[in-house]
C-alpha positions as CSV (number, residue, x, y, z in Angstrom):
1,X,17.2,-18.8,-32.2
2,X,20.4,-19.8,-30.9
3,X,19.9,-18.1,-27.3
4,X,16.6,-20.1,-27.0
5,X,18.4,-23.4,-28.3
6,X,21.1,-22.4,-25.4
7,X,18.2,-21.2,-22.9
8,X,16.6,-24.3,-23.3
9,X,19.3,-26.9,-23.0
10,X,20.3,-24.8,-20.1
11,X,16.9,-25.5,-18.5
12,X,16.8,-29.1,-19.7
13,X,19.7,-29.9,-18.0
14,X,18.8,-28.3,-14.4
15,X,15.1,-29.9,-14.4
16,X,17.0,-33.4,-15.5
17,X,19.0,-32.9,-12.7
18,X,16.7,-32.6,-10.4
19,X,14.2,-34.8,-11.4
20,X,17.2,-37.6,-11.5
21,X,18.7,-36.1,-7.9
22,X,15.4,-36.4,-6.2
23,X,14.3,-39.6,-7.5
24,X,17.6,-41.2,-6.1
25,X,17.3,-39.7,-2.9
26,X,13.4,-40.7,-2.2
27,X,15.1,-44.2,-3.2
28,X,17.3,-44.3,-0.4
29,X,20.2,-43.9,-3.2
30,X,22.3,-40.6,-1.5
31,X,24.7,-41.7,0.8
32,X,25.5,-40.2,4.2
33,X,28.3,-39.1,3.1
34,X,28.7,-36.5,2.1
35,X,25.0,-35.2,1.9
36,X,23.8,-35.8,5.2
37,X,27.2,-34.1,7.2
38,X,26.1,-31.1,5.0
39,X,22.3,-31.1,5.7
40,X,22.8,-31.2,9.1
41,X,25.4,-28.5,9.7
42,X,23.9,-26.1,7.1
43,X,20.4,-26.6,8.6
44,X,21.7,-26.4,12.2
45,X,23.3,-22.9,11.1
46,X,19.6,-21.8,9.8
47,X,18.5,-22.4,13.0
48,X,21.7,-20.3,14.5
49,X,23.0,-23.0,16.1
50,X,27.0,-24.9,16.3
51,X,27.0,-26.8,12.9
52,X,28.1,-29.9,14.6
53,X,28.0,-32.8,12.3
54,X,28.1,-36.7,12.6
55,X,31.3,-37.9,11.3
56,X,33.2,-40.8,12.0
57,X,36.3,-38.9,12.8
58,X,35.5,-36.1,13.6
59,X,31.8,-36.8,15.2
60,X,30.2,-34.3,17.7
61,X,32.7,-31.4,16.2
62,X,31.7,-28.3,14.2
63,X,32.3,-29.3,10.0
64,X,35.2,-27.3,10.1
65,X,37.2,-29.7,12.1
66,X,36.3,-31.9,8.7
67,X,36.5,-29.3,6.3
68,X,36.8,-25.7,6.0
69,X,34.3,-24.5,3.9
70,X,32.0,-21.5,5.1
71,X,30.4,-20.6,1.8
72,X,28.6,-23.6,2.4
73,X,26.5,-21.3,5.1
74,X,25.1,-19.3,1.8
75,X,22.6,-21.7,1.5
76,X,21.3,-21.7,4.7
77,X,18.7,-19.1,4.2
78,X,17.0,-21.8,2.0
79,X,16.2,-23.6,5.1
80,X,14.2,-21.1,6.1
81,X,11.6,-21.6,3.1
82,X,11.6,-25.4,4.0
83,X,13.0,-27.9,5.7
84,X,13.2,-30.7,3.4
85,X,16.4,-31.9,3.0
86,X,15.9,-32.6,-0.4
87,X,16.2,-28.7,-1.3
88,X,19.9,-28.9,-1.2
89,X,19.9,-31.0,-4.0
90,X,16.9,-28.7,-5.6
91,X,19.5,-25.9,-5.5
92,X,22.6,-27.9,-6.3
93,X,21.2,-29.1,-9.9
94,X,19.9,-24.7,-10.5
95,X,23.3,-23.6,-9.2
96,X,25.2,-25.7,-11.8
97,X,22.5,-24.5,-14.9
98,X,23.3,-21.4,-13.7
99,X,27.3,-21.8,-14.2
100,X,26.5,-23.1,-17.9
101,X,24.5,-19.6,-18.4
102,X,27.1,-17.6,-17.2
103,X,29.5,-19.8,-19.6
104,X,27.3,-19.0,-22.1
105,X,27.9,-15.6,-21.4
106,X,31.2,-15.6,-21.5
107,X,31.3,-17.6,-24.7
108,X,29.5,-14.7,-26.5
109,X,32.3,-12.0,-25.1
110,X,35.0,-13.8,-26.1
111,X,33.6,-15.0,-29.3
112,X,31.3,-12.8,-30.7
113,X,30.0,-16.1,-32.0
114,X,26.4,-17.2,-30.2
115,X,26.9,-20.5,-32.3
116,X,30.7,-21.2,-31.2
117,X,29.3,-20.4,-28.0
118,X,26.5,-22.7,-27.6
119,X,29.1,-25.6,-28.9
120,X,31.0,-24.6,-25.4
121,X,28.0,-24.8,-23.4
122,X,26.9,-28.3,-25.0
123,X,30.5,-29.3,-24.7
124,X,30.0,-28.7,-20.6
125,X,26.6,-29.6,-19.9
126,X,27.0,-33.2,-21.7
127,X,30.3,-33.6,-19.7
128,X,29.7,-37.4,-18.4
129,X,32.0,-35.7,-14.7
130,X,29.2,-32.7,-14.7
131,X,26.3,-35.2,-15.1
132,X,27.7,-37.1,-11.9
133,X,28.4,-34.9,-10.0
134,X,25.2,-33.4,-10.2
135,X,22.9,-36.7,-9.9
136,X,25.0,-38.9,-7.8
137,X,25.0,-36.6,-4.1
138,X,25.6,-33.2,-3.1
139,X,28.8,-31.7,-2.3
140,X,30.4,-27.9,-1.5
141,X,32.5,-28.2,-5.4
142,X,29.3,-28.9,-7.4
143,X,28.0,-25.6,-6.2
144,X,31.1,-24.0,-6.4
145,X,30.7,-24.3,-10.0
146,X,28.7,-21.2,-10.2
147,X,31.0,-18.7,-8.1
148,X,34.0,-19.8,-9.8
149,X,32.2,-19.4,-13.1
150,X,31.3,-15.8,-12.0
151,X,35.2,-15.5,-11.1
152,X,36.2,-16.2,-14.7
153,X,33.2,-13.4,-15.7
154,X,34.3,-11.1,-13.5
155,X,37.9,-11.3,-15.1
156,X,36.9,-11.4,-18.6
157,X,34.5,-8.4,-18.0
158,X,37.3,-6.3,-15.9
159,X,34.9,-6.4,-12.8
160,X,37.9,-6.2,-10.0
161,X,35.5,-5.7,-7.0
162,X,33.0,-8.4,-8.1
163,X,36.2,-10.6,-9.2
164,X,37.2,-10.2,-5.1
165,X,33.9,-11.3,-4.1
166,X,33.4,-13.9,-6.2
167,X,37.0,-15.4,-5.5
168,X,36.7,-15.2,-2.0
169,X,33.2,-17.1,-2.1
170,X,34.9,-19.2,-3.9
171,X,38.0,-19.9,-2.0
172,X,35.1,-20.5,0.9
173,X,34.1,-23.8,-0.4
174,X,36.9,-26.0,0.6
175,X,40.4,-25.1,2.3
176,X,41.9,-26.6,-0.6
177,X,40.7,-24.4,-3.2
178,X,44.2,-22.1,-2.3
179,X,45.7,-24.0,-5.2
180,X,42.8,-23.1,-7.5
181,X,43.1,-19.6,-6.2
182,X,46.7,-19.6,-7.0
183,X,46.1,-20.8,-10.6
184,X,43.3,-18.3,-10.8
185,X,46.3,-15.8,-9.9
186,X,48.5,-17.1,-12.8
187,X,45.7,-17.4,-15.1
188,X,45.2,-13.7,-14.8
189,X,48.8,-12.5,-15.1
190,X,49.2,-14.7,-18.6
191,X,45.7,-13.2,-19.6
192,X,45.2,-9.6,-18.1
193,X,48.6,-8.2,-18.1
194,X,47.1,-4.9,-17.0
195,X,46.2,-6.6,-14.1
196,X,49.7,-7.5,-12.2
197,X,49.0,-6.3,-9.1
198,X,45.5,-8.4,-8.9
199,X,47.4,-11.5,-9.9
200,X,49.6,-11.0,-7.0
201,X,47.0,-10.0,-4.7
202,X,44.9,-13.2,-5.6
203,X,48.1,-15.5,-5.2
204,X,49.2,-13.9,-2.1
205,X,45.1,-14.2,-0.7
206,X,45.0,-17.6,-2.0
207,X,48.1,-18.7,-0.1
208,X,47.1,-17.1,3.0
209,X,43.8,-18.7,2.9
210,X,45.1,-22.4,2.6
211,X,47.8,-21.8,5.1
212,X,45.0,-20.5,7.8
213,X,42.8,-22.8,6.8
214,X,45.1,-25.9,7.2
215,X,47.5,-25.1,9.8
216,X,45.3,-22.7,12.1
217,X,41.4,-23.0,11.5
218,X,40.9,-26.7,11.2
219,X,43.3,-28.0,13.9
220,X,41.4,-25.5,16.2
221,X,38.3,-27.3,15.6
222,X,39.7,-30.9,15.2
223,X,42.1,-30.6,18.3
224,X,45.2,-30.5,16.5
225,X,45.2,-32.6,13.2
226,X,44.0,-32.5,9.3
227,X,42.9,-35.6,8.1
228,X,43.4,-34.8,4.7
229,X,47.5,-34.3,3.7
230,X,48.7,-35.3,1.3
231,X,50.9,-38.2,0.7
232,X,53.8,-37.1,-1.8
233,X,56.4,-39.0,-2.8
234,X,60.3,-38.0,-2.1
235,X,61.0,-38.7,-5.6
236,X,59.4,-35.9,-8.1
237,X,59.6,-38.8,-10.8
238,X,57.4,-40.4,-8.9
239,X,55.1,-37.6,-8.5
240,X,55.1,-37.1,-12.1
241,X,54.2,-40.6,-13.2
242,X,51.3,-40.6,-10.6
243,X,49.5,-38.7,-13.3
244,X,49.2,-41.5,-15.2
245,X,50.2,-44.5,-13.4
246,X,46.6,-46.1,-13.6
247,X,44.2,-46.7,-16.0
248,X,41.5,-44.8,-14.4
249,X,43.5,-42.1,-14.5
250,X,44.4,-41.9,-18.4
251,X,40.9,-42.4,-18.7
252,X,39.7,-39.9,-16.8
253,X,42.5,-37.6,-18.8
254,X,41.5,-38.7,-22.3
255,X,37.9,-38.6,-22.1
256,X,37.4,-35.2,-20.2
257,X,40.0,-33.6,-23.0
258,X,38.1,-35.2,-25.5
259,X,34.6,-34.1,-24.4
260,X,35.7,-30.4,-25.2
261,X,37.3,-31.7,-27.9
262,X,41.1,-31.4,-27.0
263,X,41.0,-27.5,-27.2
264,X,42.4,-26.2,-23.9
265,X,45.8,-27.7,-24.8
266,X,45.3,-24.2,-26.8
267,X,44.8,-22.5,-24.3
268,X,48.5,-22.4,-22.0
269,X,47.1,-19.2,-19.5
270,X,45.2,-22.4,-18.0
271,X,47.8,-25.3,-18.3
272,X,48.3,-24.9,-14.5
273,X,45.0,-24.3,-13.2
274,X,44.4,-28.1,-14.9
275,X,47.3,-29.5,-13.5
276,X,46.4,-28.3,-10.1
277,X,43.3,-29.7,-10.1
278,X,44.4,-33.2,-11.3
279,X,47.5,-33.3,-9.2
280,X,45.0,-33.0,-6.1
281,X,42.9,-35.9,-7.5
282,X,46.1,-38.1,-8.6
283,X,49.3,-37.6,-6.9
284,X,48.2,-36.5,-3.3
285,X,45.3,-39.1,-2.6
286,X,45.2,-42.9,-2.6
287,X,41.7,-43.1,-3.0
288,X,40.4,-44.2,-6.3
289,X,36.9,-42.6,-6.0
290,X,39.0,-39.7,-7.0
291,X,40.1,-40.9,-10.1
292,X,37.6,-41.6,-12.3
293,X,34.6,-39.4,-13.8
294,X,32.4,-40.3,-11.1
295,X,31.2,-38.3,-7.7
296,X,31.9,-34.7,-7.5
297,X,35.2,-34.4,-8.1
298,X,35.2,-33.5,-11.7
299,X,32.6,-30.6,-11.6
300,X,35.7,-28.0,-10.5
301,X,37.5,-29.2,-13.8
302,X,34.6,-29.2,-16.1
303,X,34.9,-25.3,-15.3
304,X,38.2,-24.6,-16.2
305,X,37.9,-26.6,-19.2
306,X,34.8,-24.8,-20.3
307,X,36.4,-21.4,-19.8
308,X,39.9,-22.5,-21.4
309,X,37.7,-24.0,-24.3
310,X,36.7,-21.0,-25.6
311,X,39.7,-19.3,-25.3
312,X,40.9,-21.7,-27.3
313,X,38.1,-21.5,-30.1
314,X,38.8,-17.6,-29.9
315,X,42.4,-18.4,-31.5
Protein backbone atom coordinates (compact mmCIF):
# COMPACT_ATOMS: atom_id res chain seq x y z
CA UNK A 1 0.00 0.00 0.00
CA UNK A 2 2.68 2.33 0.67
CA UNK A 3 4.30 2.13 -3.06
CA UNK A 4 0.83 2.97 -4.40
CA UNK A 5 0.28 5.87 -1.79
CA UNK A 6 4.01 7.04 -3.21
CA UNK A 7 3.01 6.02 -6.97
CA UNK A 8 0.14 7.97 -6.75
CA UNK A 9 1.29 11.26 -5.14
CA UNK A 10 4.10 10.81 -7.62
CA UNK A 11 1.58 11.02 -10.43
CA UNK A 12 -0.54 13.61 -8.74
CA UNK A 13 2.01 15.95 -8.68
CA UNK A 14 3.32 15.61 -12.47
CA UNK A 15 -0.46 15.80 -13.97
CA UNK A 16 -0.90 18.99 -11.36
CA UNK A 17 1.90 20.29 -12.88
CA UNK A 18 0.97 20.22 -16.00
CA UNK A 19 -2.39 20.96 -15.92
CA UNK A 20 -1.28 24.24 -13.88
CA UNK A 21 1.92 24.83 -16.49
CA UNK A 22 -0.28 24.67 -19.51
CA UNK A 23 -3.14 26.58 -18.22
CA UNK A 24 -0.71 29.64 -17.55
CA UNK A 25 0.86 29.45 -20.64
CA UNK A 26 -2.47 29.34 -22.90
CA UNK A 27 -3.04 32.51 -20.58
CA UNK A 28 -0.33 34.42 -21.92
CA UNK A 29 1.25 33.88 -18.16
CA UNK A 30 5.02 32.35 -19.29
CA UNK A 31 7.29 34.99 -19.82
CA UNK A 32 9.91 35.28 -22.66
CA UNK A 33 12.29 34.75 -20.58
CA UNK A 34 13.49 32.27 -20.07
CA UNK A 35 10.94 29.86 -21.96
CA UNK A 36 10.90 31.31 -25.23
CA UNK A 37 15.12 31.64 -25.61
CA UNK A 38 14.88 27.89 -24.90
CA UNK A 39 12.03 26.93 -27.33
CA UNK A 40 13.54 28.52 -29.95
CA UNK A 41 17.09 27.27 -29.75
CA UNK A 42 16.07 23.67 -28.70
CA UNK A 43 13.55 23.52 -31.57
CA UNK A 44 15.92 25.22 -34.10
CA UNK A 45 18.48 22.30 -33.08
CA UNK A 46 15.49 19.59 -34.06
CA UNK A 47 15.49 21.02 -37.19
CA UNK A 48 19.60 20.86 -37.28
CA UNK A 49 19.91 24.21 -37.48
CA UNK A 50 22.36 27.23 -35.33
CA UNK A 51 20.34 27.48 -32.04
CA UNK A 52 20.43 31.22 -32.33
CA UNK A 53 18.23 32.78 -29.84
CA UNK A 54 16.55 36.32 -29.29
CA UNK A 55 18.13 37.86 -26.40
CA UNK A 56 18.64 41.25 -25.38
CA UNK A 57 22.31 40.89 -25.01
CA UNK A 58 23.24 38.50 -26.63
CA UNK A 59 20.41 38.55 -29.65
CA UNK A 60 21.18 36.88 -33.06
CA UNK A 61 24.02 34.65 -31.20
CA UNK A 62 23.94 30.80 -30.54
CA UNK A 63 22.43 30.26 -26.54
CA UNK A 64 25.81 29.51 -25.61
CA UNK A 65 26.99 32.98 -25.86
CA UNK A 66 24.07 33.24 -22.96
CA UNK A 67 24.62 30.15 -21.29
CA UNK A 68 26.40 27.00 -21.69
CA UNK A 69 24.18 24.44 -21.33
CA UNK A 70 24.13 21.51 -24.10
CA UNK A 71 21.98 18.91 -22.22
CA UNK A 72 19.38 21.19 -23.02
CA UNK A 73 19.68 19.53 -26.78
CA UNK A 74 18.29 16.08 -25.09
CA UNK A 75 15.02 17.31 -25.53
CA UNK A 76 15.13 18.09 -28.91
CA UNK A 77 14.05 14.80 -30.25
CA UNK A 78 10.59 15.76 -28.64
CA UNK A 79 10.29 18.30 -31.29
CA UNK A 80 10.10 15.82 -33.65
CA UNK A 81 6.67 14.35 -32.24
CA UNK A 82 5.30 17.96 -32.20
CA UNK A 83 5.87 21.24 -32.47
CA UNK A 84 3.90 22.75 -29.84
CA UNK A 85 5.84 24.70 -27.77
CA UNK A 86 3.86 23.84 -24.93
CA UNK A 87 5.64 20.24 -24.75
CA UNK A 88 8.64 21.58 -23.03
CA UNK A 89 6.62 22.33 -20.23
CA UNK A 90 4.64 18.74 -20.77
CA UNK A 91 8.15 17.19 -20.14
CA UNK A 92 9.46 19.58 -17.59
CA UNK A 93 6.50 18.84 -14.98
CA UNK A 94 7.27 14.36 -15.96
CA UNK A 95 10.94 14.99 -15.64
CA UNK A 96 10.63 16.41 -12.12
CA UNK A 97 7.87 13.33 -11.02
CA UNK A 98 10.43 11.33 -12.27
CA UNK A 99 13.26 12.75 -9.88
CA UNK A 100 10.72 12.25 -6.85
CA UNK A 101 10.58 8.40 -8.09
CA UNK A 102 14.01 7.94 -8.19
CA UNK A 103 14.14 9.67 -4.60
CA UNK A 104 11.75 7.33 -3.64
CA UNK A 105 14.10 4.85 -4.72
CA UNK A 106 16.72 5.86 -2.95
CA UNK A 107 14.73 6.35 0.18
CA UNK A 108 14.01 2.61 0.26
CA UNK A 109 17.99 1.68 -0.13
CA UNK A 110 19.02 3.70 2.34
CA UNK A 111 16.22 3.12 4.72
CA UNK A 112 14.84 -0.11 4.28
CA UNK A 113 11.84 1.84 5.49
CA UNK A 114 9.03 2.32 2.46
CA UNK A 115 7.13 4.54 5.06
CA UNK A 116 10.31 6.73 6.10
CA UNK A 117 10.69 6.89 2.60
CA UNK A 118 7.41 8.12 1.38
CA UNK A 119 7.77 10.93 4.31
CA UNK A 120 11.06 12.09 2.04
CA UNK A 121 9.23 11.99 -1.05
CA UNK A 122 6.12 14.06 0.49
CA UNK A 123 8.74 16.28 2.19
CA UNK A 124 10.03 17.10 -1.66
CA UNK A 125 7.13 17.11 -3.70
CA UNK A 126 5.15 19.69 -1.26
CA UNK A 127 8.39 21.82 -1.33
CA UNK A 128 6.62 25.39 -1.98
CA UNK A 129 10.52 26.12 -4.36
CA UNK A 130 9.63 22.65 -6.32
CA UNK A 131 6.02 23.71 -6.80
CA UNK A 132 7.44 27.02 -8.49
CA UNK A 133 9.69 26.06 -10.20
CA UNK A 134 7.62 23.73 -11.94
CA UNK A 135 4.38 25.95 -12.59
CA UNK A 136 5.82 29.28 -12.91
CA UNK A 137 8.21 28.80 -16.55
CA UNK A 138 10.59 26.38 -17.86
CA UNK A 139 14.14 26.47 -17.25
CA UNK A 140 17.51 23.95 -17.90
CA UNK A 141 17.69 23.44 -13.54
CA UNK A 142 14.11 22.23 -13.23
CA UNK A 143 14.91 19.43 -15.58
CA UNK A 144 18.12 18.90 -14.19
CA UNK A 145 16.44 17.68 -11.29
CA UNK A 146 16.08 14.24 -12.68
CA UNK A 147 19.89 13.66 -13.82
CA UNK A 148 21.25 14.94 -10.78
CA UNK A 149 18.74 12.74 -8.87
CA UNK A 150 20.07 9.78 -11.04
CA UNK A 151 23.70 11.04 -9.95
CA UNK A 152 22.97 10.66 -6.26
CA UNK A 153 21.39 6.83 -7.38
CA UNK A 154 24.11 6.03 -9.25
CA UNK A 155 26.49 6.73 -6.07
CA UNK A 156 24.28 5.14 -3.55
CA UNK A 157 23.96 2.05 -5.79
CA UNK A 158 27.98 1.95 -6.73
CA UNK A 159 27.02 2.40 -10.46
CA UNK A 160 30.58 4.29 -11.45
CA UNK A 161 29.94 4.30 -15.25
CA UNK A 162 26.25 5.34 -15.01
CA UNK A 163 27.46 7.85 -12.08
CA UNK A 164 29.90 9.45 -15.18
CA UNK A 165 27.05 9.69 -17.42
CA UNK A 166 24.69 10.95 -15.29
CA UNK A 167 27.19 13.66 -13.86
CA UNK A 168 28.25 14.81 -16.98
CA UNK A 169 24.55 15.27 -18.27
CA UNK A 170 24.32 16.91 -15.46
CA UNK A 171 27.15 19.28 -15.43
CA UNK A 172 25.61 20.01 -19.21
CA UNK A 173 22.79 22.00 -17.87
CA UNK A 174 24.42 25.20 -16.96
CA UNK A 175 28.30 26.20 -16.84
CA UNK A 176 27.83 26.87 -13.36
CA UNK A 177 26.92 23.62 -12.23
CA UNK A 178 31.10 23.02 -11.73
CA UNK A 179 30.47 24.09 -8.15
CA UNK A 180 27.67 21.47 -7.74
CA UNK A 181 29.99 19.01 -9.44
CA UNK A 182 32.67 19.85 -7.02
CA UNK A 183 30.33 19.30 -4.02
CA UNK A 184 29.16 16.20 -5.73
CA UNK A 185 33.04 15.37 -5.57
CA UNK A 186 33.19 16.08 -1.66
CA UNK A 187 29.97 14.55 -1.03
CA UNK A 188 31.37 11.24 -2.35
CA UNK A 189 34.77 11.24 -0.60
CA UNK A 190 32.84 11.95 3.04
CA UNK A 191 30.30 9.13 1.87
CA UNK A 192 32.13 6.46 -0.35
CA UNK A 193 35.50 6.34 1.06
CA UNK A 194 36.17 3.39 -1.28
CA UNK A 195 35.74 5.74 -3.84
CA UNK A 196 38.81 8.35 -3.62
CA UNK A 197 39.89 8.26 -6.80
CA UNK A 198 36.11 9.08 -8.31
CA UNK A 199 35.88 11.99 -5.87
CA UNK A 200 38.97 13.37 -7.34
CA UNK A 201 38.08 12.53 -10.77
CA UNK A 202 34.60 14.32 -10.43
CA UNK A 203 36.30 17.47 -8.75
CA UNK A 204 39.02 17.67 -11.18
CA UNK A 205 36.06 17.17 -14.29
CA UNK A 206 33.93 19.55 -12.56
CA UNK A 207 36.66 22.20 -12.36
CA UNK A 208 37.64 21.76 -15.89
CA UNK A 209 34.19 21.99 -17.11
CA UNK A 210 33.48 25.51 -15.42
CA UNK A 211 36.82 26.80 -16.38
CA UNK A 212 36.09 25.89 -20.21
CA UNK A 213 32.84 26.75 -20.03
CA UNK A 214 33.45 30.29 -18.63
CA UNK A 215 36.68 31.38 -19.82
CA UNK A 216 36.83 29.49 -23.36
CA UNK A 217 33.33 28.31 -24.64
CA UNK A 218 31.12 31.26 -23.87
CA UNK A 219 33.43 34.17 -24.74
CA UNK A 220 33.82 32.27 -28.16
CA UNK A 221 30.28 32.63 -28.81
CA UNK A 222 29.61 36.00 -27.02
CA UNK A 223 32.78 37.77 -28.56
CA UNK A 224 34.72 37.88 -25.58
CA UNK A 225 32.60 38.44 -22.35
CA UNK A 226 30.27 36.53 -19.64
CA UNK A 227 27.53 38.36 -18.49
CA UNK A 228 27.09 36.53 -15.48
CA UNK A 229 30.26 36.99 -12.75
CA UNK A 230 29.97 37.30 -9.93
CA UNK A 231 30.24 40.34 -7.81
CA UNK A 232 32.24 39.29 -4.51
CA UNK A 233 33.16 41.39 -2.02
CA UNK A 234 36.96 41.99 -0.90
CA UNK A 235 36.01 41.48 2.54
CA UNK A 236 35.11 37.58 3.33
CA UNK A 237 33.04 39.15 6.33
CA UNK A 238 31.11 40.57 4.00
CA UNK A 239 30.71 37.58 1.99
CA UNK A 240 29.65 35.71 4.97
CA UNK A 241 26.86 38.05 6.10
CA UNK A 242 25.49 38.12 2.54
CA UNK A 243 23.94 34.83 3.58
CA UNK A 244 21.69 36.43 5.58
CA UNK A 245 21.80 40.07 5.18
CA UNK A 246 18.01 40.14 3.91
CA UNK A 247 15.01 39.00 4.89
CA UNK A 248 14.20 37.11 1.80
CA UNK A 249 17.04 35.40 2.41
CA UNK A 250 16.45 34.01 6.11
CA UNK A 251 13.25 33.21 4.77
CA UNK A 252 14.12 31.35 2.06
CA UNK A 253 16.77 29.52 4.60
CA UNK A 254 14.24 28.77 7.34
CA UNK A 255 11.40 27.66 5.43
CA UNK A 256 13.17 25.27 2.89
CA UNK A 257 15.12 23.63 6.16
CA UNK A 258 11.91 23.49 7.71
CA UNK A 259 9.96 21.81 4.90
CA UNK A 260 12.30 18.63 5.29
CA UNK A 261 12.05 19.28 8.67
CA UNK A 262 15.61 20.57 9.65
CA UNK A 263 17.20 17.06 8.97
CA UNK A 264 20.13 17.70 6.68
CA UNK A 265 21.86 19.71 9.36
CA UNK A 266 22.38 15.74 10.05
CA UNK A 267 23.69 15.05 7.36
CA UNK A 268 27.52 17.06 7.14
CA UNK A 269 28.68 14.81 3.74
CA UNK A 270 26.25 17.60 2.19
CA UNK A 271 26.91 20.75 4.22
CA UNK A 272 28.92 22.07 1.20
CA UNK A 273 26.87 21.00 -1.60
CA UNK A 274 24.05 23.41 0.26
CA UNK A 275 26.29 26.16 0.81
CA UNK A 276 27.30 26.13 -2.78
CA UNK A 277 24.16 26.32 -3.99
CA UNK A 278 23.00 29.27 -1.72
CA UNK A 279 26.19 31.09 -2.01
CA UNK A 280 25.43 31.30 -5.88
CA UNK A 281 21.88 32.60 -5.18
CA UNK A 282 23.09 35.04 -2.22
CA UNK A 283 26.48 36.30 -2.23
CA UNK A 284 27.45 36.39 -6.00
CA UNK A 285 24.14 38.04 -7.51
CA UNK A 286 22.29 41.27 -6.77
CA UNK A 287 19.22 40.14 -8.13
CA UNK A 288 16.40 39.36 -5.68
CA UNK A 289 14.44 37.05 -7.97
CA UNK A 290 17.17 34.77 -6.64
CA UNK A 291 16.39 34.96 -3.33
CA UNK A 292 13.26 33.96 -2.49
CA UNK A 293 11.29 30.52 -3.12
CA UNK A 294 10.04 31.64 -6.31
CA UNK A 295 11.17 30.80 -10.12
CA UNK A 296 13.40 28.02 -10.68
CA UNK A 297 16.10 28.57 -8.64
CA UNK A 298 15.20 26.43 -5.74
CA UNK A 299 14.49 23.12 -7.68
CA UNK A 300 18.60 22.29 -7.64
CA UNK A 301 18.32 22.59 -3.71
CA UNK A 302 15.13 20.73 -3.18
CA UNK A 303 17.48 17.79 -4.55
CA UNK A 304 20.21 17.98 -2.31
CA UNK A 305 17.96 18.41 0.48
CA UNK A 306 15.86 15.46 -0.38
CA UNK A 307 18.92 13.24 -0.75
CA UNK A 308 20.68 14.65 2.50
CA UNK A 309 17.17 14.11 4.28
CA UNK A 310 17.24 10.69 4.23
CA UNK A 311 20.59 10.30 5.06
CA UNK A 312 19.73 11.96 7.85
CA UNK A 313 16.56 9.80 8.88
CA UNK A 314 19.00 6.71 8.23
CA UNK A 315 21.06 8.04 11.51
Amino acid sequence: YIDIAAYILIFCFTVAGIIVSLNRFWQYEVFYYDFGIFDQAIWRASRFQPPIIEHIVAGGKWIFADHFSPSIFLLSPFYWLTTKSEMLLVVQAIAVGLSGLVLYKIGIHILKNKLLSLGGLICYLFFLGLQNAVVTDFHELTIMTLPLMLTFWAIIHRKIWLYFLFLVITLGFKESTFLLGTGIGISIFLLRRGWFKVSLITIALSVIWGYLSIKVIIPIFSNGFYMYAPSLSANIFDNIIAFVDHPLKQGTLFYSLLSFGFLPFLAPEFWFLLLQDYAVRFIGSPCCTRWGMGLHYNAQSAVILAVSTMFALER
